[in-house]
C-alpha positions as CSV (number, residue, x, y, z in Angstrom):
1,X,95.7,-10.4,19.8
2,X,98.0,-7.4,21.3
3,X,101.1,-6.7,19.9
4,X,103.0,-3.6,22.7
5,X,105.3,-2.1,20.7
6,X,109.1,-1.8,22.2
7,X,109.1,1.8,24.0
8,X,110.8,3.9,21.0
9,X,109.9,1.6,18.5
10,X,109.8,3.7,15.2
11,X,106.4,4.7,13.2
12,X,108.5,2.0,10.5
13,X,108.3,-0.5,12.6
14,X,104.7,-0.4,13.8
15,X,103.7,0.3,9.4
16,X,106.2,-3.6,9.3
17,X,104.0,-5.0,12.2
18,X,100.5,-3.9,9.9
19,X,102.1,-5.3,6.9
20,X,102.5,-8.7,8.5
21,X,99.0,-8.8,10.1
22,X,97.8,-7.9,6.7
23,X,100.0,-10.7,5.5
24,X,98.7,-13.5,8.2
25,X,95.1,-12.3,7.2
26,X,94.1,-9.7,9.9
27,X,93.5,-5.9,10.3
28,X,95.4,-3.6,12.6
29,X,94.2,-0.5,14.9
30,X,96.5,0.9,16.2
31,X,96.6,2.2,19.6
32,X,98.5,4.8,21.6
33,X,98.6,6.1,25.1
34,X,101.1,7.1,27.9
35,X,104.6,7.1,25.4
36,X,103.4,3.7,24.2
37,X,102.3,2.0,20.8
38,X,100.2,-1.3,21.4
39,X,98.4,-2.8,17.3
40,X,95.3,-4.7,18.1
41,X,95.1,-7.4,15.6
42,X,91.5,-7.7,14.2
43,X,91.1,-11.3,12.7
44,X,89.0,-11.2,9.5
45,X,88.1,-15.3,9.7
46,X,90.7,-17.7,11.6
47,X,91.6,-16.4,14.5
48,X,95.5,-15.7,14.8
49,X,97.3,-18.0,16.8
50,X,100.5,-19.8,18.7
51,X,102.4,-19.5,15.3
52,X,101.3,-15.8,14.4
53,X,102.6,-14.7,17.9
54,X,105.8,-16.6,17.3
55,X,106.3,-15.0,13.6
56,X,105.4,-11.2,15.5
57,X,108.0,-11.5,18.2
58,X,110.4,-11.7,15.9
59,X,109.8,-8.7,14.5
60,X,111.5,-5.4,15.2
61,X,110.6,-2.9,17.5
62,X,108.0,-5.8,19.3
63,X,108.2,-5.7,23.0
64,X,105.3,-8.9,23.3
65,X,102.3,-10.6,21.4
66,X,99.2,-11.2,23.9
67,X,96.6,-14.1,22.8
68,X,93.4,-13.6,24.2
């Protein structure tokens, strides 16, 4: 799972995206390139799924949440 960051999301909002995907059971790595923030969720078991990306878009400063 890829969650792209909103361009100009704040370095708080990507630390509230981890926090979540620590919550849901996953790691984070985060990723950064061209003015852009993307947080590659690393599942540690279950993969994430349908419900994870719906509880992710509804944080702040997301843009989208790609399955794979």
């Amino acid at each position: 799972m890829i969650v792209l960051l909103a361009q100009g999301a704040s370095m708080a909002q990507a630390a509230a995206i981890e926090a979540e995907l620590a919550r849901l059971g996953a790691g984070a790595r985060r990723v950064d390139g061209n003015g852009r923030v993307a947080i590659e969720a690393q599942a540690l078991g279950v993969p994430l799924g349908p419900a994870a990306r719906v509880r992710l878009l509804q944080l702040a400063g997301v843009e989208d949440v790609m399955l794979p």
